[in-house]
PDB file of the backbone (N, CA, C, O) and the ligand in Angstrom, with CONECT records:
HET     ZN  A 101       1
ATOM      1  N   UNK A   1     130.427 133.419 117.137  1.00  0.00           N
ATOM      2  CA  UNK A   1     129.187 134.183 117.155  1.00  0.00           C
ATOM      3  C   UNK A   1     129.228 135.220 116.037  1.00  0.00           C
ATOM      4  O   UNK A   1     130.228 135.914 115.853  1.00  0.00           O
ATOM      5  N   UNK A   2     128.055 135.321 115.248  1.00  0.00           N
ATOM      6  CA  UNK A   2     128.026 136.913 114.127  1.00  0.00           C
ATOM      7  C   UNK A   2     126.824 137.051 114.803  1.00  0.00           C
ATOM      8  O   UNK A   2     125.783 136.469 115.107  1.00  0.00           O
ATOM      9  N   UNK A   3     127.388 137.992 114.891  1.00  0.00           N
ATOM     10  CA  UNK A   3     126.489 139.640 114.662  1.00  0.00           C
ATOM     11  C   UNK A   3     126.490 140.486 113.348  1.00  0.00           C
ATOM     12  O   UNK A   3     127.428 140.856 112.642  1.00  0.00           O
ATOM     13  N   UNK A   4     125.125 140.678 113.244  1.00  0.00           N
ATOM     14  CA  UNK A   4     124.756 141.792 111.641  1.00  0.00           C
ATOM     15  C   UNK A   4     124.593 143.081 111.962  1.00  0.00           C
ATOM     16  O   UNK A   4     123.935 143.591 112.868  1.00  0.00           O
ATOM     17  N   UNK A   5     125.157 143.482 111.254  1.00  0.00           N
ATOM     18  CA  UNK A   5     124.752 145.170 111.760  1.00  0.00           C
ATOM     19  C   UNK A   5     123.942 145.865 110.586  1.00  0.00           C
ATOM     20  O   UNK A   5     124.729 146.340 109.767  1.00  0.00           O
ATOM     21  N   UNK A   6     122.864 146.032 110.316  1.00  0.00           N
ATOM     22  CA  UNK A   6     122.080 146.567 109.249  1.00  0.00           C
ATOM     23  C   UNK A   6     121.909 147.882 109.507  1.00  0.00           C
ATOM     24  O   UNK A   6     121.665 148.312 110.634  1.00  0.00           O
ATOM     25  N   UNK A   7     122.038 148.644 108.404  1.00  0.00           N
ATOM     26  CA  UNK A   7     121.892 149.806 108.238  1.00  0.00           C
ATOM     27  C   UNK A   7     121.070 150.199 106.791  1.00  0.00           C
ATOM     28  O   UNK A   7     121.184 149.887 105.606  1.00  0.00           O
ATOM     29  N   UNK A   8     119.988 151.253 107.772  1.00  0.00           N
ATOM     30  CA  UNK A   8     119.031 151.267 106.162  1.00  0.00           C
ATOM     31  C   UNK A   8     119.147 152.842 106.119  1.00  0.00           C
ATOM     32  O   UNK A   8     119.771 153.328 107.062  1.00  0.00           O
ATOM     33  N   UNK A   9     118.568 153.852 105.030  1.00  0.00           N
ATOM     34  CA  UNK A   9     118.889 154.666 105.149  1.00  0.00           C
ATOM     35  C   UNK A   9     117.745 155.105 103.382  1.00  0.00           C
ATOM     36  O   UNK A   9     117.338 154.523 102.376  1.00  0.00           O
ATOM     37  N   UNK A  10     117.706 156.576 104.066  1.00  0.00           N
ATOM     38  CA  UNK A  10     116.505 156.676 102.151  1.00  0.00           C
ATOM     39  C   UNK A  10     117.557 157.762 101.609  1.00  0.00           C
ATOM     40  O   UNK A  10     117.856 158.822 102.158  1.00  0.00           O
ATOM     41  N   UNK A  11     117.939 157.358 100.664  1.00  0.00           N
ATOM     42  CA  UNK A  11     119.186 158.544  99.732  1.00  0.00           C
ATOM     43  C   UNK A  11     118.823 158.844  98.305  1.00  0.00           C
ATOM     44  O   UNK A  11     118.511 158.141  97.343  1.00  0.00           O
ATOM     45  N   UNK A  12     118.987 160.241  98.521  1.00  0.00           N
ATOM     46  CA  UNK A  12     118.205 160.935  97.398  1.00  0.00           C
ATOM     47  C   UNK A  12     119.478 161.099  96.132  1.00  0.00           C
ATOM     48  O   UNK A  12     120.637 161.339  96.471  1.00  0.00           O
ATOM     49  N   UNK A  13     119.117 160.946  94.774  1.00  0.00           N
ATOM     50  CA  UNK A  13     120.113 160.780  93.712  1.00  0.00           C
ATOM     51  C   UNK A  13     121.069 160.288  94.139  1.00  0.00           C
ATOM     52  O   UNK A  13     122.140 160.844  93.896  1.00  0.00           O
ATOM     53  N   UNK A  14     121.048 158.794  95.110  1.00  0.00           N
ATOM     54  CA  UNK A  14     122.326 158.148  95.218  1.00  0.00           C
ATOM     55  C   UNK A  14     122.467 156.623  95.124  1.00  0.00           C
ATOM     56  O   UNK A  14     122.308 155.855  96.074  1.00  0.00           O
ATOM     57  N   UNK A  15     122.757 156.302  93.972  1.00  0.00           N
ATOM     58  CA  UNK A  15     122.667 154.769  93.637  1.00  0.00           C
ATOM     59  C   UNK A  15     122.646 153.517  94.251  1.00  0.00           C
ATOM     60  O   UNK A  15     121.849 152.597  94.063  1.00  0.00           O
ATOM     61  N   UNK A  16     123.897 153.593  95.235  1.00  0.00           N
ATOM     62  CA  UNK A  16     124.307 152.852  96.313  1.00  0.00           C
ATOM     63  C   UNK A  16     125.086 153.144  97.475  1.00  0.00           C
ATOM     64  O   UNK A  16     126.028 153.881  97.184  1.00  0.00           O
ATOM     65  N   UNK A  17     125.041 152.858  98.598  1.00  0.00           N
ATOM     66  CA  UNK A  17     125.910 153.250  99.743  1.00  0.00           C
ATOM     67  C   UNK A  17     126.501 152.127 100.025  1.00  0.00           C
ATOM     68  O   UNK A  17     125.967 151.038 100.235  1.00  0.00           O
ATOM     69  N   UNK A  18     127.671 152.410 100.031  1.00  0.00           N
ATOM     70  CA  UNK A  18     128.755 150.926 100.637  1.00  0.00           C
ATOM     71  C   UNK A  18     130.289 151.302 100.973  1.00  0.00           C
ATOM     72  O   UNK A  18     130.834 152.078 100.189  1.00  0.00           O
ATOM     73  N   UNK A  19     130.854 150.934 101.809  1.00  0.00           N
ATOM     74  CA  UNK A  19     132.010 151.135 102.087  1.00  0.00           C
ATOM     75  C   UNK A  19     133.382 151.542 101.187  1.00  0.00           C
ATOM     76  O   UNK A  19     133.510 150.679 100.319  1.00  0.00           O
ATOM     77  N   UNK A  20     134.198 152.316 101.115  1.00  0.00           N
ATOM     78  CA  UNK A  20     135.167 152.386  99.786  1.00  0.00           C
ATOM     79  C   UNK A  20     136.554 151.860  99.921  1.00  0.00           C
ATOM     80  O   UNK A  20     137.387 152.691 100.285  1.00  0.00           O
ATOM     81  N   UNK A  21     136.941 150.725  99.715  1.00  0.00           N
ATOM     82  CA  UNK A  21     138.362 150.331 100.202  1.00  0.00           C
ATOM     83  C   UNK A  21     138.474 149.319 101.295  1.00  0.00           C
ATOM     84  O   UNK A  21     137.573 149.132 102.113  1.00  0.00           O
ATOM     85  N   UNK A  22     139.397 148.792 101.286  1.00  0.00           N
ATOM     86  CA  UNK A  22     139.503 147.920 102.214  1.00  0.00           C
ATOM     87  C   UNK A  22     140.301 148.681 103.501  1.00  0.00           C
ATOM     88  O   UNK A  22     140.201 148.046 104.551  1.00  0.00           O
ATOM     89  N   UNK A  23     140.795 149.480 103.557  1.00  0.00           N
ATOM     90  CA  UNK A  23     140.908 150.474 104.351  1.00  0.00           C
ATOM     91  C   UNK A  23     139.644 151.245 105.052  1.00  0.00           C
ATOM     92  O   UNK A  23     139.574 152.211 105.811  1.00  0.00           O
ATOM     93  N   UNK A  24     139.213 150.857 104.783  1.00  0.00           N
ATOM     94  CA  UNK A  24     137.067 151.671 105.054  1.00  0.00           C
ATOM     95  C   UNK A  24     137.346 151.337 106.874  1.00  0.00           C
ATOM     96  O   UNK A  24     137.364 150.206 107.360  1.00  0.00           O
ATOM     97  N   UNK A  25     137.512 152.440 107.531  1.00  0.00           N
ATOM     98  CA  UNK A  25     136.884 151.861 109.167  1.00  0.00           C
ATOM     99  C   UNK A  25     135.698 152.111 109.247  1.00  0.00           C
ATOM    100  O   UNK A  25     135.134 153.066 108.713  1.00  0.00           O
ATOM    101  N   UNK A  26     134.943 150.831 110.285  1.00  0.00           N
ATOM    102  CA  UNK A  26     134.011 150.807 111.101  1.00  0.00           C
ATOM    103  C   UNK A  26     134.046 151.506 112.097  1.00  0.00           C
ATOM    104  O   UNK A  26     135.106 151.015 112.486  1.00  0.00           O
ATOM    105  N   UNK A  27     133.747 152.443 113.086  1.00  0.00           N
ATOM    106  CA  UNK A  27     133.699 152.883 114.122  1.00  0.00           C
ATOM    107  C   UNK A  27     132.739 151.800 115.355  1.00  0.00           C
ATOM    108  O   UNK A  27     131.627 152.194 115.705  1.00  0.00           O
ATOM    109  N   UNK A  28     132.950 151.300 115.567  1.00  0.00           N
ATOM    110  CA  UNK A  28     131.741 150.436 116.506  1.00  0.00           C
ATOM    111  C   UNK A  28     131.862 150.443 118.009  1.00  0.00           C
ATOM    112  O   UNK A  28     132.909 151.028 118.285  1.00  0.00           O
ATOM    113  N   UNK A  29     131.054 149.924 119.420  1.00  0.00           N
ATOM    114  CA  UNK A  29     131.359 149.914 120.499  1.00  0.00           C
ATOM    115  C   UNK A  29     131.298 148.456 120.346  1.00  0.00           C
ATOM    116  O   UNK A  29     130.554 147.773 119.642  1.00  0.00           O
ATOM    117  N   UNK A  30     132.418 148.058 121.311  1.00  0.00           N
ATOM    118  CA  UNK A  30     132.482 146.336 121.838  1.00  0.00           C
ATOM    119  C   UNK A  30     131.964 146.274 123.301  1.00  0.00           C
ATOM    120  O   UNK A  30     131.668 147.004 124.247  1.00  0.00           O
ATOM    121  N   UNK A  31     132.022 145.089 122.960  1.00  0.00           N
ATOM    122  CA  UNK A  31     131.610 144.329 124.551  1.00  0.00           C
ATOM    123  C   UNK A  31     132.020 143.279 124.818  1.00  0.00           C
ATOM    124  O   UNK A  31     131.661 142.409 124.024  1.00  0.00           O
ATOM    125  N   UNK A  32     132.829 142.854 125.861  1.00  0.00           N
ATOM    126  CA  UNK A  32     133.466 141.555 126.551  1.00  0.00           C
ATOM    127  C   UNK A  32     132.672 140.293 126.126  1.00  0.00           C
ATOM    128  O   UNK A  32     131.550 140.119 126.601  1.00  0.00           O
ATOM    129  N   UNK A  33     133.132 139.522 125.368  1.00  0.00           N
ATOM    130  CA  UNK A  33     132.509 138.314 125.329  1.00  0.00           C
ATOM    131  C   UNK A  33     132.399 137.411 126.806  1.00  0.00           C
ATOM    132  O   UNK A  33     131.504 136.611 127.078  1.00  0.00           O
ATOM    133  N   UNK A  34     133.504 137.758 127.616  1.00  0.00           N
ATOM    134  CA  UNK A  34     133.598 136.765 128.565  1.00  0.00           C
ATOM    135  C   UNK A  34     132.848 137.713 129.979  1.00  0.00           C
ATOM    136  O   UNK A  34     131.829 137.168 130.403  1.00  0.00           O
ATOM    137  N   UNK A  35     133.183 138.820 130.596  1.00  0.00           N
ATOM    138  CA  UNK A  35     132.704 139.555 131.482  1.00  0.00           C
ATOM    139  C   UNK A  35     131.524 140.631 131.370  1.00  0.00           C
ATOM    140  O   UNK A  35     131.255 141.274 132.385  1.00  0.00           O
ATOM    141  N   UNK A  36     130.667 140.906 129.966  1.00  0.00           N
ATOM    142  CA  UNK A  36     130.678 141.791 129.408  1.00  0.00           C
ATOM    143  C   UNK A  36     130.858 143.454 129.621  1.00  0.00           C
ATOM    144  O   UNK A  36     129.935 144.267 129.674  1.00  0.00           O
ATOM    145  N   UNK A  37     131.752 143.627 129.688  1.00  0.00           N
ATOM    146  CA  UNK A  37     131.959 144.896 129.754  1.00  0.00           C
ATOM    147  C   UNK A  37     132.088 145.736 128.754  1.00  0.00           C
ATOM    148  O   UNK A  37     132.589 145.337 127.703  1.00  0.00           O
ATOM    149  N   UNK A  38     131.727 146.847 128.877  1.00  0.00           N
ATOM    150  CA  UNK A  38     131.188 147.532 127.334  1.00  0.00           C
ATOM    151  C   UNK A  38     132.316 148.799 127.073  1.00  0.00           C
ATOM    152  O   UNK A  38     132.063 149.671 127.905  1.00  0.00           O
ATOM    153  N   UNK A  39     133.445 149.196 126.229  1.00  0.00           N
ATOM    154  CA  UNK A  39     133.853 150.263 125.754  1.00  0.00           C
ATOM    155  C   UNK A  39     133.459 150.978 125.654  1.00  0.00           C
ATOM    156  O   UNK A  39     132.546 150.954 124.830  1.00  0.00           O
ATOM    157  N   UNK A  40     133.716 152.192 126.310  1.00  0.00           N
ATOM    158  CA  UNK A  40     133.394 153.229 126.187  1.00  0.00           C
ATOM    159  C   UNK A  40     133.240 154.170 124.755  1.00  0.00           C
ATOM    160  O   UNK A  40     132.428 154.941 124.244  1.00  0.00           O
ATOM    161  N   UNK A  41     134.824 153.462 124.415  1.00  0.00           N
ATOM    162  CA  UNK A  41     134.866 154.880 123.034  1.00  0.00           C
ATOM    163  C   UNK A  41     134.656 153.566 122.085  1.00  0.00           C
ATOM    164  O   UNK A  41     134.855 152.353 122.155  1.00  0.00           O
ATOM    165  N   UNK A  42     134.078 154.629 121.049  1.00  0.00           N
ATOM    166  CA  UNK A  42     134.580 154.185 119.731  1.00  0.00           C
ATOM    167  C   UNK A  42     135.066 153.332 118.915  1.00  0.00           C
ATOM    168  O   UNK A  42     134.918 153.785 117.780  1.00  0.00           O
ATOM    169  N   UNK A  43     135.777 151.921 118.885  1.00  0.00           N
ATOM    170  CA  UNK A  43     136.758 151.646 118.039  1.00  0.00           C
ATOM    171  C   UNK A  43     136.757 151.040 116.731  1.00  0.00           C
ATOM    172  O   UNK A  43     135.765 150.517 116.222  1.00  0.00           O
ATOM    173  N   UNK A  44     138.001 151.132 116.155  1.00  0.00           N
ATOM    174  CA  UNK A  44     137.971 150.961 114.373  1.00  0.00           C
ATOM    175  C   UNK A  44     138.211 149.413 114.274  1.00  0.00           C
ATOM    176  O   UNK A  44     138.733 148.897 115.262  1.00  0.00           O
ATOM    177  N   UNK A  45     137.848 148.481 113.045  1.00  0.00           N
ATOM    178  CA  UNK A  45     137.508 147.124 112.669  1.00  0.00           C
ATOM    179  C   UNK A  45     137.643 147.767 111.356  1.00  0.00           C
ATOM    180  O   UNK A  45     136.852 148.503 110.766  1.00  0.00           O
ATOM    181  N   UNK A  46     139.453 147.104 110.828  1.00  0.00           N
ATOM    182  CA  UNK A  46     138.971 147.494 109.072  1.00  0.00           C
ATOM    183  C   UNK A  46     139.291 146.516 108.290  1.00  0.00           C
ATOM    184  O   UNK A  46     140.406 146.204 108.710  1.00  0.00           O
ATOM    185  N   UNK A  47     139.005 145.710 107.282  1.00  0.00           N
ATOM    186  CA  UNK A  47     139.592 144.700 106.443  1.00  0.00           C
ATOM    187  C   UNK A  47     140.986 144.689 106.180  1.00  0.00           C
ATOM    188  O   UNK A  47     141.473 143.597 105.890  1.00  0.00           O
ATOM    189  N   UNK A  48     141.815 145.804 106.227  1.00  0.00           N
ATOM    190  CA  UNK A  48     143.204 146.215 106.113  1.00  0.00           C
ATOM    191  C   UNK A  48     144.176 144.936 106.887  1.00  0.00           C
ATOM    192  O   UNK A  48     145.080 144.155 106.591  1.00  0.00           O
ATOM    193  N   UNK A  49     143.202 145.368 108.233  1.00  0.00           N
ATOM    194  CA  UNK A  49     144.490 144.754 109.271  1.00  0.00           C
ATOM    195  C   UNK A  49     144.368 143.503 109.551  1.00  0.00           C
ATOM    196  O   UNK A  49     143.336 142.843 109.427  1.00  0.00           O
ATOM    197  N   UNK A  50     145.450 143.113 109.953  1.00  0.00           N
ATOM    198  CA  UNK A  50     144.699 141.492 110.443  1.00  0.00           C
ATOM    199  C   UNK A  50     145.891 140.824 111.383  1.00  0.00           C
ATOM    200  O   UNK A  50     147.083 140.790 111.078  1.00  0.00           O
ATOM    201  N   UNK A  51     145.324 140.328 112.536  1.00  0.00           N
ATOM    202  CA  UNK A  51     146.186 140.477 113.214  1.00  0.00           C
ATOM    203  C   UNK A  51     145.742 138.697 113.756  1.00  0.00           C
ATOM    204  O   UNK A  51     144.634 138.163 113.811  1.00  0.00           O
ATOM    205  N   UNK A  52     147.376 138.045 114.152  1.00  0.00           N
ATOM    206  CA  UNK A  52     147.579 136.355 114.538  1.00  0.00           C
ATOM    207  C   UNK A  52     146.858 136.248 115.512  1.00  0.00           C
ATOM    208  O   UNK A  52     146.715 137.174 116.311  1.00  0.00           O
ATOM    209  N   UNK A  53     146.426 135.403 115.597  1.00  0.00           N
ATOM    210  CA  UNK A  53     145.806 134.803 116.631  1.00  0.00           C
ATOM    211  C   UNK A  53     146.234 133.948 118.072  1.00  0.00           C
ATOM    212  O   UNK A  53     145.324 133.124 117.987  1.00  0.00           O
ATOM    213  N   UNK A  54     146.919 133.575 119.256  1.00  0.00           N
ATOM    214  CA  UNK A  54     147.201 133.087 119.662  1.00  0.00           C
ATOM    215  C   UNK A  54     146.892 131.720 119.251  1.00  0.00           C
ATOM    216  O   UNK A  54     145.897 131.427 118.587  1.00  0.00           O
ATOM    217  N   UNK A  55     148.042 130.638 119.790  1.00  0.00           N
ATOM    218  CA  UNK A  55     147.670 129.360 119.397  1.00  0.00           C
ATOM    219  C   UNK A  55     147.405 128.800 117.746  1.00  0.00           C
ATOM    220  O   UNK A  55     146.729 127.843 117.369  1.00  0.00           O
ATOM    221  N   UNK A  56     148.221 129.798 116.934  1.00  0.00           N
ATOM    222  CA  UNK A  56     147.608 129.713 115.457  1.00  0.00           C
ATOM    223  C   UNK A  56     146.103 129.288 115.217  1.00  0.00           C
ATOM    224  O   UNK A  56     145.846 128.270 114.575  1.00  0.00           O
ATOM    225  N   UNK A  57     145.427 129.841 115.582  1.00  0.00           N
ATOM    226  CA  UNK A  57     143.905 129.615 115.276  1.00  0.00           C
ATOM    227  C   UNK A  57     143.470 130.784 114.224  1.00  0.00           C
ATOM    228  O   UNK A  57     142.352 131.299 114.219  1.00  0.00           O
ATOM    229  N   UNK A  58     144.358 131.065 113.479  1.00  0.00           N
ATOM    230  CA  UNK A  58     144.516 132.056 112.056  1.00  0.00           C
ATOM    231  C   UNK A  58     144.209 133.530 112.425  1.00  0.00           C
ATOM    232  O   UNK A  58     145.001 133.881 113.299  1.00  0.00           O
ATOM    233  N   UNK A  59     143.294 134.589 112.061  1.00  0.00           N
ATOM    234  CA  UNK A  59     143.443 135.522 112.529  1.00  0.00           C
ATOM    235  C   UNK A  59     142.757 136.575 112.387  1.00  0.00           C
ATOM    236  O   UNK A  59     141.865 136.502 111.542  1.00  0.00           O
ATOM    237  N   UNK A  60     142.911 137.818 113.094  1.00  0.00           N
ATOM    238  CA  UNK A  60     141.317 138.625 113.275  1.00  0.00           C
ATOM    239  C   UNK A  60     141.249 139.572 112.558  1.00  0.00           C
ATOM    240  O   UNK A  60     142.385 139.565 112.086  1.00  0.00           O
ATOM    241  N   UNK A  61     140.628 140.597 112.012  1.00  0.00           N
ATOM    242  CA  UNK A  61     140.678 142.438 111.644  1.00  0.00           C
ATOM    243  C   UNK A  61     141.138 142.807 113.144  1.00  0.00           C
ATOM    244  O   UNK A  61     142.212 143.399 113.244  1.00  0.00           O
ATOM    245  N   UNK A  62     140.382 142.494 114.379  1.00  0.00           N
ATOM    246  CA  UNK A  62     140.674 143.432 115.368  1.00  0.00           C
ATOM    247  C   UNK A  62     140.921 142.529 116.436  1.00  0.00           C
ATOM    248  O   UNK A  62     140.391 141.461 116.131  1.00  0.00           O
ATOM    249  N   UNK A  63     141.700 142.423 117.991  1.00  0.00           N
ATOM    250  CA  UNK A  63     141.819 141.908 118.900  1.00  0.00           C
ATOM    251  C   UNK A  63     141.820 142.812 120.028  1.00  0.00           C
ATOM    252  O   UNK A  63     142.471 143.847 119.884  1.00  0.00           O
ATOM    253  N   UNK A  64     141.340 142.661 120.900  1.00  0.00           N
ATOM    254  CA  UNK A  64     140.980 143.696 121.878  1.00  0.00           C
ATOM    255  C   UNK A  64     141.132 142.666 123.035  1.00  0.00           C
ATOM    256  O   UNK A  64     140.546 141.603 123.242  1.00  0.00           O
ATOM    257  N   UNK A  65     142.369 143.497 123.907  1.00  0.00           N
ATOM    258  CA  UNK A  65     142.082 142.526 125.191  1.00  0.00           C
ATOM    259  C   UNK A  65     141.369 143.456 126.354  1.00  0.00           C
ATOM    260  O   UNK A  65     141.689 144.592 126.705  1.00  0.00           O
ATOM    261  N   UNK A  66     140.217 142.548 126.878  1.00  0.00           N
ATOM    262  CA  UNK A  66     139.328 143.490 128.123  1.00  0.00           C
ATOM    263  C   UNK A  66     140.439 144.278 129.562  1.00  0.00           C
ATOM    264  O   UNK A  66     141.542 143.914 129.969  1.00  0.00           O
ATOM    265  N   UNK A  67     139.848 145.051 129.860  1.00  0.00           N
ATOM    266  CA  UNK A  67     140.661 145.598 130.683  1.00  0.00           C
ATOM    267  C   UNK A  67     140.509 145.183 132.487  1.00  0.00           C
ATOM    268  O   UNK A  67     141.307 145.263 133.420  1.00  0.00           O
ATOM    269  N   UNK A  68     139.072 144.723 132.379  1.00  0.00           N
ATOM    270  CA  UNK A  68     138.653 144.520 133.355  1.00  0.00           C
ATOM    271  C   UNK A  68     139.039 142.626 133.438  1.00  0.00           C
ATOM    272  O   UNK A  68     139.554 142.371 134.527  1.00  0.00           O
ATOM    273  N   UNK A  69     138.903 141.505 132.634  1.00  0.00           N
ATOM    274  CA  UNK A  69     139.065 140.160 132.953  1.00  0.00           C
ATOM    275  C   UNK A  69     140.140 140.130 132.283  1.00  0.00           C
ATOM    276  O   UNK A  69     140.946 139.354 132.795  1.00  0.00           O
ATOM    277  N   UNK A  70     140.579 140.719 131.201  1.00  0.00           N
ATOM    278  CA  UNK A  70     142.202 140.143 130.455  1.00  0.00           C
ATOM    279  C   UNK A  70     141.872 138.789 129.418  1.00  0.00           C
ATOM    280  O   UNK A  70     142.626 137.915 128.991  1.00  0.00           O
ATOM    281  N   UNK A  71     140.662 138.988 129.253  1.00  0.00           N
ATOM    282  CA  UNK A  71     140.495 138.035 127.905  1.00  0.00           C
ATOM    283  C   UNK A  71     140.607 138.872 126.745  1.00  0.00           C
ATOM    284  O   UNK A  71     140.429 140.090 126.770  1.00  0.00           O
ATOM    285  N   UNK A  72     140.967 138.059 125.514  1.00  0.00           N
ATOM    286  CA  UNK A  72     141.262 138.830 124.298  1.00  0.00           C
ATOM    287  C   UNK A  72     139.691 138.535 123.322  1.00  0.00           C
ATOM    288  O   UNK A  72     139.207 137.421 123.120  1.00  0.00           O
ATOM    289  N   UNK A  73     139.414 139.178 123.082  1.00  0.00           N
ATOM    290  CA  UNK A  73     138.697 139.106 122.257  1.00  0.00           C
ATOM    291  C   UNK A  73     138.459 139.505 120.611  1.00  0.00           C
ATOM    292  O   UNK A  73     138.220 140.636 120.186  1.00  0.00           O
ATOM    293  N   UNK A  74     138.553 138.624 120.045  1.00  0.00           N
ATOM    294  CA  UNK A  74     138.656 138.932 118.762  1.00  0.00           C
ATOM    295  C   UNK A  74     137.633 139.423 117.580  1.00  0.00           C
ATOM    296  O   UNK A  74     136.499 139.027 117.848  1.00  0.00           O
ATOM    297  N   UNK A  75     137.678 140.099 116.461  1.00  0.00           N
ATOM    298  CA  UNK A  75     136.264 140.134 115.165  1.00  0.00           C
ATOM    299  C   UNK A  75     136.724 139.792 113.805  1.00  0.00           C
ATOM    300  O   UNK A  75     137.918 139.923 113.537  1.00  0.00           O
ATOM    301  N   UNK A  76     136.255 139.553 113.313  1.00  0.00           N
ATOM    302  CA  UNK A  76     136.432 139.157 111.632  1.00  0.00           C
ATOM    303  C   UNK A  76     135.014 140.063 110.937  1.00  0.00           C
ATOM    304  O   UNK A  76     133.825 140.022 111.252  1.00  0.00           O
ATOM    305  N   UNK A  77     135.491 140.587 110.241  1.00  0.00           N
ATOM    306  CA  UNK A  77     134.775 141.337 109.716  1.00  0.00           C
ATOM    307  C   UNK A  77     134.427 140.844 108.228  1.00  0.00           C
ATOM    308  O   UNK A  77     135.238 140.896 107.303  1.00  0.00           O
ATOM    309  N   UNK A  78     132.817 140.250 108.095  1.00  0.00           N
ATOM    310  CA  UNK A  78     132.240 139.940 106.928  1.00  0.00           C
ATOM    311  C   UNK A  78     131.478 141.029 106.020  1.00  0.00           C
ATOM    312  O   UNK A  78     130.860 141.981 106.496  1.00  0.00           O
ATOM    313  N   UNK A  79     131.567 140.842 105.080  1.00  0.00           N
ATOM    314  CA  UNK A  79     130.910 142.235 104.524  1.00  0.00           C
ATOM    315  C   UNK A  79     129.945 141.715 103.333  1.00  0.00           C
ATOM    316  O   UNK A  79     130.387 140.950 102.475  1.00  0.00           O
ATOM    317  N   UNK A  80     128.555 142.184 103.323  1.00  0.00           N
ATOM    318  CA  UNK A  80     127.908 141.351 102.426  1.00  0.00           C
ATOM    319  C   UNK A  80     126.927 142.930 101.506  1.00  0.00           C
ATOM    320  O   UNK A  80     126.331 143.717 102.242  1.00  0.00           O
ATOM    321  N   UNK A  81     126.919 143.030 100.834  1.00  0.00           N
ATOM    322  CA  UNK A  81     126.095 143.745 100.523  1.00  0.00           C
ATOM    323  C   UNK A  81     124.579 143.596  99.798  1.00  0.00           C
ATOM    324  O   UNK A  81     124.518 143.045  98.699  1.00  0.00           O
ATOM    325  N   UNK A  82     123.305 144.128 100.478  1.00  0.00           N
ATOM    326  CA  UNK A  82     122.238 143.924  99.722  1.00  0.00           C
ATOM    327  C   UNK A  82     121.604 144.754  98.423  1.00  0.00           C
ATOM    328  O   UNK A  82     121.676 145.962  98.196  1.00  0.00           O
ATOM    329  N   UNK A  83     121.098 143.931  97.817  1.00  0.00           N
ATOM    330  CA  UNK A  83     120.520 144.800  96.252  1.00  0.00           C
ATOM    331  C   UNK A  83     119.512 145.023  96.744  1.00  0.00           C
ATOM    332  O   UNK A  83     118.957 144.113  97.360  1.00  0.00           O
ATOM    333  N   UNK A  84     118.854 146.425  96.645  1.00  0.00           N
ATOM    334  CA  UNK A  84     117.594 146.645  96.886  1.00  0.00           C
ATOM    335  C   UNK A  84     116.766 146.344  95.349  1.00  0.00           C
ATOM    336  O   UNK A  84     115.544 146.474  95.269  1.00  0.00           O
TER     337      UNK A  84
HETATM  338 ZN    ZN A 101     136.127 141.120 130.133  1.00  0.00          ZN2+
END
């Protein structure tokens, strides 16, 4: 499944807005793919990390296992940028 997250924004004398580094965190809230249950706080998704996958099915930026069903849930983080 992707999900887009668009962000628009009107910036005065500023050329472009985009992330700096592959170190750049996202701050985002998740939600259980399997039970959905929703996080409370915060958490970071950064191109930096990347973490195996069970079953070698290659591997994520972030893995989060739910607290409530104990499924893991994983993100890959695509990054596309638009030209206005
Ligand atoms: Zn769950």
């Amino acid at each position: 499944m992707k999900v887009s997250l668009q962000i628009s924004c009107d910036l005065e004398n500023i050329a472009a807005l985009s992330p700096v580094g592959e170190d750049f965190r996202w701050y985002l809230k998740f939600k259980c793919q399997s039970c959905g249950d929703k996080s409370e706080k915060w958490q970071y998704i950064t191109q930096e990390e990347s973490v195996p996958l069970k079953g070698g099915r290659g591997s994520a930026n972030l893995v989060i296992k739910c607290k409530l069903c104990g499924r893991e849930n994983s993100a890959v983080l695509l990054l596309r940028q638009k030209e206005r």
